[in-house]
Backbone as XML, in Angstrom:
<?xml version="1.0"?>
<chain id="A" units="angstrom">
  <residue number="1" name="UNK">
    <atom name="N" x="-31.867" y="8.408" z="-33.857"/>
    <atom name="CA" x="-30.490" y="8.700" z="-33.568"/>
    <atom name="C" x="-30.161" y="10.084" z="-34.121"/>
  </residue>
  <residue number="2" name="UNK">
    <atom name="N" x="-29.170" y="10.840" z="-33.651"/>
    <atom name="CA" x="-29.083" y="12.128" z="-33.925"/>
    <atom name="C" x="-28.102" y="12.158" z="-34.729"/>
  </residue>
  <residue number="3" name="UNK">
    <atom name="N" x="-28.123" y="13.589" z="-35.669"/>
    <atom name="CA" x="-26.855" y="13.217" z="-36.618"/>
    <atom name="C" x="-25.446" y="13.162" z="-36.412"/>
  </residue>
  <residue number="4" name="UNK">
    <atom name="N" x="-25.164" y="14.089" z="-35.280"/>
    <atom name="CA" x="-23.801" y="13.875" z="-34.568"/>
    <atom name="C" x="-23.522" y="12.899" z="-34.311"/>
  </residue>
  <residue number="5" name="UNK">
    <atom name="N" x="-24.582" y="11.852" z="-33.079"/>
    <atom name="CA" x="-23.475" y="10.510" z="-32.497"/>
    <atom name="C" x="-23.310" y="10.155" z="-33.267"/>
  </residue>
  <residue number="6" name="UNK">
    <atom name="N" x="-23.808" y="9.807" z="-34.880"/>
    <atom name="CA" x="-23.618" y="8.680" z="-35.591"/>
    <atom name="C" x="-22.091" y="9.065" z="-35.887"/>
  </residue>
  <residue number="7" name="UNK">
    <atom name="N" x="-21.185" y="10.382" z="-35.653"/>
    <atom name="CA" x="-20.416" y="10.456" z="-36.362"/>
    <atom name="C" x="-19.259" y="9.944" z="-35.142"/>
  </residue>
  <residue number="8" name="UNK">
    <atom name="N" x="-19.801" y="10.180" z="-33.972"/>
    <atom name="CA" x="-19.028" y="10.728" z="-32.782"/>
    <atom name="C" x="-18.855" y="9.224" z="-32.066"/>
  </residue>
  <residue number="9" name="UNK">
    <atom name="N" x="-19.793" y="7.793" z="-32.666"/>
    <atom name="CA" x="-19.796" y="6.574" z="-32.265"/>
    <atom name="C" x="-18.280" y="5.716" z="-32.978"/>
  </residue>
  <residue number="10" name="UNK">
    <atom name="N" x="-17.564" y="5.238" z="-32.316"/>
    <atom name="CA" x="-16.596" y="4.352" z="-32.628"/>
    <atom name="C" x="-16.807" y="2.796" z="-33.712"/>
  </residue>
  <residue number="11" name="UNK">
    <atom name="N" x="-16.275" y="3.092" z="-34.759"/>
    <atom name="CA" x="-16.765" y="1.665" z="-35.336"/>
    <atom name="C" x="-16.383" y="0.806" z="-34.610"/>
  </residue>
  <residue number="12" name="UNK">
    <atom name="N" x="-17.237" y="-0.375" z="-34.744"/>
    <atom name="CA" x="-16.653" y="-1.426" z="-34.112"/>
    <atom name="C" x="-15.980" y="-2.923" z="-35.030"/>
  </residue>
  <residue number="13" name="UNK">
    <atom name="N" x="-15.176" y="-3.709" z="-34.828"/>
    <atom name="CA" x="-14.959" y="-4.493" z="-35.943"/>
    <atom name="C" x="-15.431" y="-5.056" z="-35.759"/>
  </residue>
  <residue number="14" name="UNK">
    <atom name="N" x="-15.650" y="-6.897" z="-36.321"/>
    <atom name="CA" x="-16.864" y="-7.433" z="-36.396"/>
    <atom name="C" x="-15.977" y="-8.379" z="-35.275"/>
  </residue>
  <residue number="15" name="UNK">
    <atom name="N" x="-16.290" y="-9.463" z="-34.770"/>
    <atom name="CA" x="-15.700" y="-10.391" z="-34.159"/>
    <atom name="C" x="-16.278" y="-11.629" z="-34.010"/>
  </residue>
  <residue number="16" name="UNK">
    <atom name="N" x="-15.428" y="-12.238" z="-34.812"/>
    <atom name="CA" x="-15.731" y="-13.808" z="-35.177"/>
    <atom name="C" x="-15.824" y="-14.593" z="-33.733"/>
  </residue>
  <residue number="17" name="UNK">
    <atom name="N" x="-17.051" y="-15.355" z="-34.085"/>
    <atom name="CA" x="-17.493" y="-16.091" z="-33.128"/>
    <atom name="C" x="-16.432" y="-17.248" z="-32.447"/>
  </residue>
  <residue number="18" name="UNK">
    <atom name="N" x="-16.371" y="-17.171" z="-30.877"/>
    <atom name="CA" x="-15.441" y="-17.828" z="-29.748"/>
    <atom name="C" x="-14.417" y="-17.288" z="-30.102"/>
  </residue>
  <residue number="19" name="UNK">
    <atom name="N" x="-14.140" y="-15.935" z="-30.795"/>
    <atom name="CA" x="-12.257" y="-15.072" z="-30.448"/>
    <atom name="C" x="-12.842" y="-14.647" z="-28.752"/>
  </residue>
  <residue number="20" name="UNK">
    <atom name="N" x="-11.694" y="-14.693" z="-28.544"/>
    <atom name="CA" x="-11.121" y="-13.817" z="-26.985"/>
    <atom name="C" x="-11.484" y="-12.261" z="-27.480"/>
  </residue>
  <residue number="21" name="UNK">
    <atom name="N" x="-12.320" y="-11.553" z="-26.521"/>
    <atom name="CA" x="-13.281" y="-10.445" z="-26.394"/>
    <atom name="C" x="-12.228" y="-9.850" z="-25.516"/>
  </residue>
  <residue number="22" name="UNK">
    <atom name="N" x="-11.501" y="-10.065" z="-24.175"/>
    <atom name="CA" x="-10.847" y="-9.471" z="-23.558"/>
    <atom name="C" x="-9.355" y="-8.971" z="-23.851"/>
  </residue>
  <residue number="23" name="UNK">
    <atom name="N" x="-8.969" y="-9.436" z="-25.084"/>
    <atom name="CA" x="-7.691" y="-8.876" z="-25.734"/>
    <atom name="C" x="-6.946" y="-7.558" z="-25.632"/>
  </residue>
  <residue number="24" name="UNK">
    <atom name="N" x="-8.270" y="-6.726" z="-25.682"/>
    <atom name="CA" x="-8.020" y="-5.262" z="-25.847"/>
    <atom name="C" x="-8.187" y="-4.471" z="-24.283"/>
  </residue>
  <residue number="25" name="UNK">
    <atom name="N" x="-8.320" y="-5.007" z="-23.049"/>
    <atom name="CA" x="-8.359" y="-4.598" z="-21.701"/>
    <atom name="C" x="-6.796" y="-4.433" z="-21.667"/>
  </residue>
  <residue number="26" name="UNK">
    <atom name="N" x="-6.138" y="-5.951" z="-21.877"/>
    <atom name="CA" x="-4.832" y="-6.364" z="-21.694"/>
    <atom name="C" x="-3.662" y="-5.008" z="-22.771"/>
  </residue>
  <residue number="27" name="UNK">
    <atom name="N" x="-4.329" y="-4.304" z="-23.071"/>
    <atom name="CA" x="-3.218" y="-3.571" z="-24.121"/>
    <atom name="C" x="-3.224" y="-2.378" z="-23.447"/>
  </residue>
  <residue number="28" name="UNK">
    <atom name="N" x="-4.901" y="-2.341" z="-23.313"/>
    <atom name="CA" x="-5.072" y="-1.089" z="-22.510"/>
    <atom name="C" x="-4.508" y="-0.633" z="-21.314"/>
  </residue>
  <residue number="29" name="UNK">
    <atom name="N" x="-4.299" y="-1.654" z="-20.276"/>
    <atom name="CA" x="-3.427" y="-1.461" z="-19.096"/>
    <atom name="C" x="-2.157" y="-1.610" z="-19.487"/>
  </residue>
  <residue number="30" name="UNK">
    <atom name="N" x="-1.394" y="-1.986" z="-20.663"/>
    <atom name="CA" x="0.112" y="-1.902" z="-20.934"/>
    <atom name="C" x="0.089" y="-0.413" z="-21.405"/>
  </residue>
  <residue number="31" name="UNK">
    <atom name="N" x="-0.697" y="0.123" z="-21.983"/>
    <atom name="CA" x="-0.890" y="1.563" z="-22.211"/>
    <atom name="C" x="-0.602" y="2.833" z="-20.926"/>
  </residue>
  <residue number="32" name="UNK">
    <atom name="N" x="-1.473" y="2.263" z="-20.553"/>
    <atom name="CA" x="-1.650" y="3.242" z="-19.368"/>
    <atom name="C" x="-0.539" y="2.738" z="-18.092"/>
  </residue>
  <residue number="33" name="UNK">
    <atom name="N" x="-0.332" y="1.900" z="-18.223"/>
    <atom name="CA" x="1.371" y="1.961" z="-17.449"/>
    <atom name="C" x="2.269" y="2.335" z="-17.719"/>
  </residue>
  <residue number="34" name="UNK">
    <atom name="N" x="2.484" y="2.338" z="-19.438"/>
    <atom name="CA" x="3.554" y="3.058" z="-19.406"/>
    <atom name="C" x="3.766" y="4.300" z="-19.617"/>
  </residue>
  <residue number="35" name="UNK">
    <atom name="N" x="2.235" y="5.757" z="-19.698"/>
    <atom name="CA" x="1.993" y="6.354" z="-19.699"/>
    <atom name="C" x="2.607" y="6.696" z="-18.466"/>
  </residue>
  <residue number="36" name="UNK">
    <atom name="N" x="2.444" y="5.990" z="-17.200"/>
    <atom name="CA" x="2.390" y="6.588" z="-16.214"/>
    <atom name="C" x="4.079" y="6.254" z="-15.856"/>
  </residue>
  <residue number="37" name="UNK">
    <atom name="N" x="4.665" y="5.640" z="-16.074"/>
    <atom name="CA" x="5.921" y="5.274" z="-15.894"/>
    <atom name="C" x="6.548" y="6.160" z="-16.947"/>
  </residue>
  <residue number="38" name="UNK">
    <atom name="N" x="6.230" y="6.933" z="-17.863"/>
    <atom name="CA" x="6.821" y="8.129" z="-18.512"/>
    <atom name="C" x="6.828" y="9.483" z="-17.121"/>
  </residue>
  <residue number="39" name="UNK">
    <atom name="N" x="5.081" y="9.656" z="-17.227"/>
    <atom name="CA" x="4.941" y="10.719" z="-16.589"/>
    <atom name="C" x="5.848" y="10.558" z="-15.333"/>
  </residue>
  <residue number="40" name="UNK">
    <atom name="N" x="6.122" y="9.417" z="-14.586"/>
    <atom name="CA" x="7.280" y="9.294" z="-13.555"/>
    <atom name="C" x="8.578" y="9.918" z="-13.634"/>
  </residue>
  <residue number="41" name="UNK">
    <atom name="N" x="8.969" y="9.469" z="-14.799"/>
    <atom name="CA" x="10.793" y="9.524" z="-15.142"/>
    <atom name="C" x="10.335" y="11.043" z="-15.663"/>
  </residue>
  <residue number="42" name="UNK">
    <atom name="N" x="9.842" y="11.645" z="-16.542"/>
    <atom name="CA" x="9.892" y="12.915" z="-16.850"/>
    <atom name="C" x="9.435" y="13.966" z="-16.206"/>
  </residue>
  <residue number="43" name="UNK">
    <atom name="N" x="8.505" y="13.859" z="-14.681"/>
    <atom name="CA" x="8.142" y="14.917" z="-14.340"/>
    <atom name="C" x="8.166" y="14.905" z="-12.696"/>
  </residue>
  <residue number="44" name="UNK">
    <atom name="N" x="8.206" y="14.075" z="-12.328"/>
    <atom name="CA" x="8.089" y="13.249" z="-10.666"/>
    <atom name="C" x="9.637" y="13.419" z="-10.415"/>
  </residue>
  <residue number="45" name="UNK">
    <atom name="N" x="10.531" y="12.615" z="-10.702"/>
    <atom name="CA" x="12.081" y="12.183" z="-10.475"/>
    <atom name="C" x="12.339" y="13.307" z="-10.632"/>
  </residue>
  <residue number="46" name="UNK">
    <atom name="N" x="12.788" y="14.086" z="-11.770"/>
    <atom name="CA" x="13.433" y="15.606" z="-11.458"/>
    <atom name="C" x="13.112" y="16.350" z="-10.582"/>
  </residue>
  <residue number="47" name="UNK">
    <atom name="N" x="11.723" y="16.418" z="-10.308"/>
    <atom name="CA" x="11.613" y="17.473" z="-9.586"/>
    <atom name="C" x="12.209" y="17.059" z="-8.036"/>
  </residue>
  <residue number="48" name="UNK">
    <atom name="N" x="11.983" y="15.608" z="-7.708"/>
    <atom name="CA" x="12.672" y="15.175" z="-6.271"/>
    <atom name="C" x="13.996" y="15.481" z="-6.083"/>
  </residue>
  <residue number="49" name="UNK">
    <atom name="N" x="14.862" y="14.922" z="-7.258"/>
    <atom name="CA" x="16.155" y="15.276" z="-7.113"/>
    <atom name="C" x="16.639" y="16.828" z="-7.176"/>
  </residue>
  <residue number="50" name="UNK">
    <atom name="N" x="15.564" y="17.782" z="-7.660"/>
    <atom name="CA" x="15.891" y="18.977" z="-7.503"/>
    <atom name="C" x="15.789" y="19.599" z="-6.211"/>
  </residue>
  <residue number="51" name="UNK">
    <atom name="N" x="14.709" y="19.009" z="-5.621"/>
    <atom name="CA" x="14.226" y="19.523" z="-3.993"/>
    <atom name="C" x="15.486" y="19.166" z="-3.184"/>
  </residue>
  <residue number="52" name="UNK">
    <atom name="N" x="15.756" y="17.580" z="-3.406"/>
    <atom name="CA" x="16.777" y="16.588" z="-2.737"/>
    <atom name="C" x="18.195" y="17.801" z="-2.603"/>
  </residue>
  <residue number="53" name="UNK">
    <atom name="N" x="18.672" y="18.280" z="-3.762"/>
    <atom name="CA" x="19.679" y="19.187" z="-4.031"/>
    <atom name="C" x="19.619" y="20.826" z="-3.738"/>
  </residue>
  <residue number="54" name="UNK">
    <atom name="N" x="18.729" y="21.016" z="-3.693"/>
    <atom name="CA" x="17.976" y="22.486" z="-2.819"/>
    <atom name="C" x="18.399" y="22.362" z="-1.276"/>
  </residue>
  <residue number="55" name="UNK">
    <atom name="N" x="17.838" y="20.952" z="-1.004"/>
    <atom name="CA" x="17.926" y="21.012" z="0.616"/>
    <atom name="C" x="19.071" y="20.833" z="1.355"/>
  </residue>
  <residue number="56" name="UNK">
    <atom name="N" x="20.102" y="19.871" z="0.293"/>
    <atom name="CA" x="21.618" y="20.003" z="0.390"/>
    <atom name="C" x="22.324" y="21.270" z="0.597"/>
  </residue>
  <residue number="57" name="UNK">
    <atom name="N" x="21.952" y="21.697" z="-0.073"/>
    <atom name="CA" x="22.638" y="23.156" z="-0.287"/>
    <atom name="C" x="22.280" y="24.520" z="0.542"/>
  </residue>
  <residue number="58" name="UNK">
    <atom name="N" x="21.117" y="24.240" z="1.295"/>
    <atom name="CA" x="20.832" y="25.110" z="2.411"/>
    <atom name="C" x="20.842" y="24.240" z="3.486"/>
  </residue>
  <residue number="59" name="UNK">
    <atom name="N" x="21.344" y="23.296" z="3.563"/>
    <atom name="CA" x="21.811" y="22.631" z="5.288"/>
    <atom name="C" x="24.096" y="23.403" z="4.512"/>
  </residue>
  <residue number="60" name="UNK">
    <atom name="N" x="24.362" y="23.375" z="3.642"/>
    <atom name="CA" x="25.837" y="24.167" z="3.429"/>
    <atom name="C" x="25.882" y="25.284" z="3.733"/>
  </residue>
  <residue number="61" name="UNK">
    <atom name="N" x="24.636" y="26.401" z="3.910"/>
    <atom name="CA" x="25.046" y="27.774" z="4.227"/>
    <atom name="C" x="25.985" y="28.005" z="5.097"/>
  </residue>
  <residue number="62" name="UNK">
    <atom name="N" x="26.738" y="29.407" z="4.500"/>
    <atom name="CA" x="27.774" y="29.338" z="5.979"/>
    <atom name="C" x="27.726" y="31.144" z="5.896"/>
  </residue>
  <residue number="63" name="UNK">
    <atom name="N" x="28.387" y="31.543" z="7.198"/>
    <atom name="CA" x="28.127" y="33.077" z="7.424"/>
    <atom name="C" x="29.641" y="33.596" z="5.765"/>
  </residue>
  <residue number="64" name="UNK">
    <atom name="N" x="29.433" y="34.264" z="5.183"/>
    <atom name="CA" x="29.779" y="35.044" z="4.050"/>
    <atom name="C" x="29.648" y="34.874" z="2.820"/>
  </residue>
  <residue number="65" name="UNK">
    <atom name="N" x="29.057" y="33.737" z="2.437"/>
    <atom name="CA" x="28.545" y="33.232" z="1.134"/>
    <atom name="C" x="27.185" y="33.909" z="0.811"/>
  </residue>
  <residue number="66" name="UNK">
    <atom name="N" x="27.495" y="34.038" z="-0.489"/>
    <atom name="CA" x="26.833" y="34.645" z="-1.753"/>
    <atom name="C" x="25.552" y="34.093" z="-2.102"/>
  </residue>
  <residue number="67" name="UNK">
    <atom name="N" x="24.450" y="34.759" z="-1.765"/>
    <atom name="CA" x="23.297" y="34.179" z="-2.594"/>
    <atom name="C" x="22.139" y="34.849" z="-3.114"/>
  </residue>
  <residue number="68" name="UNK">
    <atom name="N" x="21.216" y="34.271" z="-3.776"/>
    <atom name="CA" x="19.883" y="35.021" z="-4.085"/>
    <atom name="C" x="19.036" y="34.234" z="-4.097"/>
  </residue>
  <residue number="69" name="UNK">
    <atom name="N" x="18.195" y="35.199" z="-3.048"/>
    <atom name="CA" x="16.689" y="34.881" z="-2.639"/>
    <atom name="C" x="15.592" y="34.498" z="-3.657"/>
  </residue>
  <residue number="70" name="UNK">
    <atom name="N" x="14.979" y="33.833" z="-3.418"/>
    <atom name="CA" x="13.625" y="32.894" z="-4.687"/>
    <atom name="C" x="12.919" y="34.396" z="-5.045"/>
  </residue>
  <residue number="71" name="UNK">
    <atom name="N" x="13.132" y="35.262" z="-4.530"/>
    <atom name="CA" x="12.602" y="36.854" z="-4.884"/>
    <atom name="C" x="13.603" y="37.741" z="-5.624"/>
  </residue>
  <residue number="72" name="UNK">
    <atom name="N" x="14.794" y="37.012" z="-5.527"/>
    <atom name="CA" x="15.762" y="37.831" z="-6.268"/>
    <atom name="C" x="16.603" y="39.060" z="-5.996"/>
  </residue>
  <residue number="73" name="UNK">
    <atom name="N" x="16.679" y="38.781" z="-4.486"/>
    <atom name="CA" x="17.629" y="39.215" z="-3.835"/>
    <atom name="C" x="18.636" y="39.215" z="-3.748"/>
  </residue>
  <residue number="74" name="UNK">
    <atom name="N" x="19.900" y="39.745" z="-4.314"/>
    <atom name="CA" x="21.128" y="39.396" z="-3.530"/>
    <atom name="C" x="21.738" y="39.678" z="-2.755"/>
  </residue>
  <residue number="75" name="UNK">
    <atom name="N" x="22.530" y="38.920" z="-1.810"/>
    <atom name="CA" x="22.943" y="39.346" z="-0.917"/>
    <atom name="C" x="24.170" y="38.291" z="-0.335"/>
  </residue>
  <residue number="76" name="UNK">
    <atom name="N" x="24.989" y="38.905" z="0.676"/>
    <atom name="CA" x="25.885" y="37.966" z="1.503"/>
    <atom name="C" x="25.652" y="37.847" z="2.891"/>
  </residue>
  <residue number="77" name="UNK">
    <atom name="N" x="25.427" y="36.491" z="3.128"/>
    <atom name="CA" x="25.382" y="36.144" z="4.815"/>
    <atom name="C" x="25.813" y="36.832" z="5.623"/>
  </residue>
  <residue number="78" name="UNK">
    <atom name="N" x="25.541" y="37.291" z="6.801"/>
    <atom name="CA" x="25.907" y="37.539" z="7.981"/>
    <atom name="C" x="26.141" y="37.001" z="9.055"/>
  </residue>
  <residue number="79" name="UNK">
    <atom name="N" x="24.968" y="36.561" z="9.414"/>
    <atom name="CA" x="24.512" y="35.592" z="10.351"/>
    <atom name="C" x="23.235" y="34.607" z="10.185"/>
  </residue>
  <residue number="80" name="UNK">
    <atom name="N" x="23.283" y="33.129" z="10.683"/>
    <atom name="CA" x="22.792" y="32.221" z="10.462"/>
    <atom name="C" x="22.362" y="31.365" z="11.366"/>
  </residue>
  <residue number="81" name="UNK">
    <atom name="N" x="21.018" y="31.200" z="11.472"/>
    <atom name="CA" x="20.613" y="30.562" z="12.638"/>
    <atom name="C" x="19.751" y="28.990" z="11.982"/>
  </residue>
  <residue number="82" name="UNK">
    <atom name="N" x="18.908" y="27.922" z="13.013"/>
    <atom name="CA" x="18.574" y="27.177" z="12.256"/>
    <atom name="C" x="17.418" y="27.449" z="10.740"/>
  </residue>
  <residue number="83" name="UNK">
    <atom name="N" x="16.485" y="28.354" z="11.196"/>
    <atom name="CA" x="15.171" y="28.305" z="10.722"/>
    <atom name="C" x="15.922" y="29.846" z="9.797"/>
  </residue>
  <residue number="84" name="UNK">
    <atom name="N" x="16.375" y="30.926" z="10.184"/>
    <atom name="CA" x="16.366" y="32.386" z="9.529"/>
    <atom name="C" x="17.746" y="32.588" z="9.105"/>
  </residue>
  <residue number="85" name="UNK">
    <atom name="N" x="18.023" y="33.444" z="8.059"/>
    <atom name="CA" x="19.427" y="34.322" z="7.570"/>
    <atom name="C" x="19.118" y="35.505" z="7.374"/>
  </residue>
  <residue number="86" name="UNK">
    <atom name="N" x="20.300" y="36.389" z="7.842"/>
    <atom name="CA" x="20.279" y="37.334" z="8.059"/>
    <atom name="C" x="20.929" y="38.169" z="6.618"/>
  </residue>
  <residue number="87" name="UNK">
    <atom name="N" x="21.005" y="38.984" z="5.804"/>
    <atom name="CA" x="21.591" y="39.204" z="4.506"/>
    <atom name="C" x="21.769" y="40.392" z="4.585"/>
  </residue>
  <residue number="88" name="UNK">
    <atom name="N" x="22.979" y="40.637" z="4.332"/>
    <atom name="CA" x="23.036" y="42.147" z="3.872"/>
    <atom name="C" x="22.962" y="42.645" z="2.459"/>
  </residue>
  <residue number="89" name="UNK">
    <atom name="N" x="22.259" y="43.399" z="2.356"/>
    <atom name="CA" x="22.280" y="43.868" z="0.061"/>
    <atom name="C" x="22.351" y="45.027" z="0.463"/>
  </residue>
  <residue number="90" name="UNK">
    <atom name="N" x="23.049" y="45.472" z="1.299"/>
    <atom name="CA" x="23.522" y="47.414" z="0.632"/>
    <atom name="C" x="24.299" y="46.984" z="2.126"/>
  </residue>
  <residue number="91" name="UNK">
    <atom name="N" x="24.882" y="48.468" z="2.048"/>
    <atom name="CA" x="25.878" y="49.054" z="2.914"/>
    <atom name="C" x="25.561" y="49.166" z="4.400"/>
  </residue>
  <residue number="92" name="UNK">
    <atom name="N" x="25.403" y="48.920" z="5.449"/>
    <atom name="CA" x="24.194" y="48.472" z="6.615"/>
    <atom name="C" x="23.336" y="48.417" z="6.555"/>
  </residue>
  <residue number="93" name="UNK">
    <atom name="N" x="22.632" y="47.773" z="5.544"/>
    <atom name="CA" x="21.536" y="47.007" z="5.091"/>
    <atom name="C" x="21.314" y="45.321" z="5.102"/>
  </residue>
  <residue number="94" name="UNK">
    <atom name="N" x="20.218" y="45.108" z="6.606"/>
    <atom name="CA" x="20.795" y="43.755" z="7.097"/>
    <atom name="C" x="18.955" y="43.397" z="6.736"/>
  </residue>
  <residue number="95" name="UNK">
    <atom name="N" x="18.705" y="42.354" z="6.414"/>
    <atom name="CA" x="17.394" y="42.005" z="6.140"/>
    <atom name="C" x="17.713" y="40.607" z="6.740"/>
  </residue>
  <residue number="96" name="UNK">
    <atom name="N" x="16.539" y="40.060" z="7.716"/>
    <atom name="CA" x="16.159" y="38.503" z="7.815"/>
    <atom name="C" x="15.328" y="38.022" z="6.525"/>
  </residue>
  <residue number="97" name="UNK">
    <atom name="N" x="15.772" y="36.817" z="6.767"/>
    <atom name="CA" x="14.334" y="36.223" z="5.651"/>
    <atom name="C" x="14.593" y="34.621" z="6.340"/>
  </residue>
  <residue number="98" name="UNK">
    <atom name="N" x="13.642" y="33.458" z="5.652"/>
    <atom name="CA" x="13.648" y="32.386" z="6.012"/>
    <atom name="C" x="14.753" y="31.429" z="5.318"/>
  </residue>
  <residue number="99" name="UNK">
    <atom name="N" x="15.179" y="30.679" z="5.603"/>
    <atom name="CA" x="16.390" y="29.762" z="4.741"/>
    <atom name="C" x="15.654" y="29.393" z="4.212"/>
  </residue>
  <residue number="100" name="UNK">
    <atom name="N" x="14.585" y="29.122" z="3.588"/>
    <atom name="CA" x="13.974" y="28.522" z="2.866"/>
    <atom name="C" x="13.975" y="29.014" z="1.163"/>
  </residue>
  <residue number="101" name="UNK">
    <atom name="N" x="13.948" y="30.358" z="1.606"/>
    <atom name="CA" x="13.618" y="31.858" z="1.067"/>
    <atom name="C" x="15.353" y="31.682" z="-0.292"/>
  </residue>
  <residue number="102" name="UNK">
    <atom name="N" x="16.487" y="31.242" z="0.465"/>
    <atom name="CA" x="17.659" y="31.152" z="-0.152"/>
    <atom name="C" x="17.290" y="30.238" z="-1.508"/>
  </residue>
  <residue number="103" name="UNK">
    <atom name="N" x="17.458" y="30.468" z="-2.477"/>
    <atom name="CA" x="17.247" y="30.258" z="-4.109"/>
    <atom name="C" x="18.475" y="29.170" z="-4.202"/>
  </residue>
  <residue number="104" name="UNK">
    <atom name="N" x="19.954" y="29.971" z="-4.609"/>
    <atom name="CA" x="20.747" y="29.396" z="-5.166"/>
    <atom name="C" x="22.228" y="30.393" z="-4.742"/>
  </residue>
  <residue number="105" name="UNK">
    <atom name="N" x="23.317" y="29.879" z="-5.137"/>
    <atom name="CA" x="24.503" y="30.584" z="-4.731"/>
    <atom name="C" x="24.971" y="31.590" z="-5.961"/>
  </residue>
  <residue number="106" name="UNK">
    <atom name="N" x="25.241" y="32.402" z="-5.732"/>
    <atom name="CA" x="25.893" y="33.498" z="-6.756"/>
    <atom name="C" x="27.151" y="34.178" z="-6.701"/>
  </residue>
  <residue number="107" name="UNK">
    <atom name="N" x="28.194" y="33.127" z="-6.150"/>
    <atom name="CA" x="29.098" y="34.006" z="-5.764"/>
    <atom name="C" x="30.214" y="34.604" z="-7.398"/>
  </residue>
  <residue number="108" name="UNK">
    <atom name="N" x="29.558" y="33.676" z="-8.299"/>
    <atom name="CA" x="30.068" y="34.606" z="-9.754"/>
    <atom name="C" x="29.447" y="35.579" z="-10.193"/>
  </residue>
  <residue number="109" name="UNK">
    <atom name="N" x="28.015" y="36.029" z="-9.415"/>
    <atom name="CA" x="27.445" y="36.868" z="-10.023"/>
    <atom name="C" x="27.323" y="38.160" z="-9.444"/>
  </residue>
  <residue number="110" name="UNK">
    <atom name="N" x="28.436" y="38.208" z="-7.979"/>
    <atom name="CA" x="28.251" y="39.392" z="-7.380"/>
    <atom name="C" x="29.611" y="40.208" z="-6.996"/>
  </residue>
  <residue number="111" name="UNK">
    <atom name="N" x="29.707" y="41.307" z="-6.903"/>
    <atom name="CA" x="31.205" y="41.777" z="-7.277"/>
    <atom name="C" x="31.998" y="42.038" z="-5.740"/>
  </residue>
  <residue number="112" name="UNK">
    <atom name="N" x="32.953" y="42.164" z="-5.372"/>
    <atom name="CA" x="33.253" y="42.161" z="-4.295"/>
    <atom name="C" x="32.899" y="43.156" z="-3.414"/>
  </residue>
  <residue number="113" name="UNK">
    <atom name="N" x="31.942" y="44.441" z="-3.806"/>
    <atom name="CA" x="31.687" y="44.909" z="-2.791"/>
    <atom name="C" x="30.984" y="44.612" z="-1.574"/>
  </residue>
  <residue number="114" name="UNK">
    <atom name="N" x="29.947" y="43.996" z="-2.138"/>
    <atom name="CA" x="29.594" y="43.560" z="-0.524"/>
    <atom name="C" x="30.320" y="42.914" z="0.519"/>
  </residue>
  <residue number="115" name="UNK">
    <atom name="N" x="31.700" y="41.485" z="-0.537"/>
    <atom name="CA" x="32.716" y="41.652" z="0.866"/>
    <atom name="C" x="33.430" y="42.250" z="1.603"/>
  </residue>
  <residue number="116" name="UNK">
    <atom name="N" x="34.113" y="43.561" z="0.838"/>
    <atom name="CA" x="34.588" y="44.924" z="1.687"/>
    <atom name="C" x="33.951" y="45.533" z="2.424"/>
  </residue>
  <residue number="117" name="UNK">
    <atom name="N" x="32.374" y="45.270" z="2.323"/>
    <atom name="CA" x="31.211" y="45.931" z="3.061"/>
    <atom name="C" x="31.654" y="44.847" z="4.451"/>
  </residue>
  <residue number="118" name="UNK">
    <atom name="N" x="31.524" y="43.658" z="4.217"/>
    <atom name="CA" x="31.375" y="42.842" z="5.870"/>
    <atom name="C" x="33.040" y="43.066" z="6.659"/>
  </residue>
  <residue number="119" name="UNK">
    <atom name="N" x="34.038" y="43.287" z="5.748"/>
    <atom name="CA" x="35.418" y="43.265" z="6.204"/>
    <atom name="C" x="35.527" y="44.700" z="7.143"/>
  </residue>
  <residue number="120" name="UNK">
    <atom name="N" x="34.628" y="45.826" z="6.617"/>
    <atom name="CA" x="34.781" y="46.831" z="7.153"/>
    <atom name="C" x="33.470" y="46.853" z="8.691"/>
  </residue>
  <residue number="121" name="UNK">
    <atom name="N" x="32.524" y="46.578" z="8.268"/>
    <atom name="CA" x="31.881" y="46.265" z="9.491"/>
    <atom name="C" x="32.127" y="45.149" z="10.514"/>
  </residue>
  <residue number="122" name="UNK">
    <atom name="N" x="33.182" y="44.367" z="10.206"/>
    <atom name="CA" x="33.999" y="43.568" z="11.145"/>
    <atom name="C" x="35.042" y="44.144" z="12.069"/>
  </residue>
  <residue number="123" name="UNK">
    <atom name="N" x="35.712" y="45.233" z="11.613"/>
    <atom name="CA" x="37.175" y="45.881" z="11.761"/>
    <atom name="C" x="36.001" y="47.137" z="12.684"/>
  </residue>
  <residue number="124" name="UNK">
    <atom name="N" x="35.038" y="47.370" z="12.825"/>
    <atom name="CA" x="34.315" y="48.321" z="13.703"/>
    <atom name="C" x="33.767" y="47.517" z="14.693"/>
  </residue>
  <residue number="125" name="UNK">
    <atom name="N" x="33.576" y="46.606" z="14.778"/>
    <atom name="CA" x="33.037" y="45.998" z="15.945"/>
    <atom name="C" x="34.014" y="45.529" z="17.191"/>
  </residue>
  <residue number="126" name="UNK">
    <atom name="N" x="35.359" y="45.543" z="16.203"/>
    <atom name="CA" x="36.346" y="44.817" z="17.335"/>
    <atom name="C" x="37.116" y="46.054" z="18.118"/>
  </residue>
</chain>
């Protein structure tokens, strides 16, 4: 025998003759269930209800609302179709991207110029 396993081998206790041998299977699967019923509630469930609430919130887009792109874009709607949005972030500066692409809403984090930007390119079109 080598000198490591001897260290690296699990004692074993002794076990008195006709005890129940299978005792310790039965703990082991209460173990590992509720391992996994942790890893559920702490890492599975949030993340669904976060997707769940992502997808809410981009079936709400509407043409002049405030947002930033998962790249960190900001910008305000223009136009909105099923699959693409159209964004403006500067002064006739119109970029597509995918709705998918839409992060989260920012309308506290962006100052009103870009709505004077769409009010004035509205008042030229008509």
């Amino acid at each position: 025998m080598d000198f490591f396993s001897f260290f690296l081998q699990a004692p074993t206790p002794p076990v008195a003759p006709g005890a129940a041998e299978g005792a310790g299977g039965l703990s082991s699967l209460i173990m590992i269930g509720s391992m996994l019923a942790l890893f559920y509630f702490l890492m599975i469930r949030p993340q669904q209800k976060k997707a769940k609430e992502e997808k809410g919130f981009r079936e709400t887009l509407k043409k002049g609302k405030k947002v930033v792109t998962i790249g960190g874009i900001y910008g305000t709607i223009v136009d909105i179709t099923d699959t693409t949005v159209d964004l403006l972030v500067a002064p006739k500066v119109i970029i597509t991207i995918r709705k998918d692409a839409i992060s989260m809403d920012s309308s506290n984090g962006l100052d009103s110029k870009n709505e004077t930007i769409i009010k004035e390119d509205d008042k030229k079109e008509d």
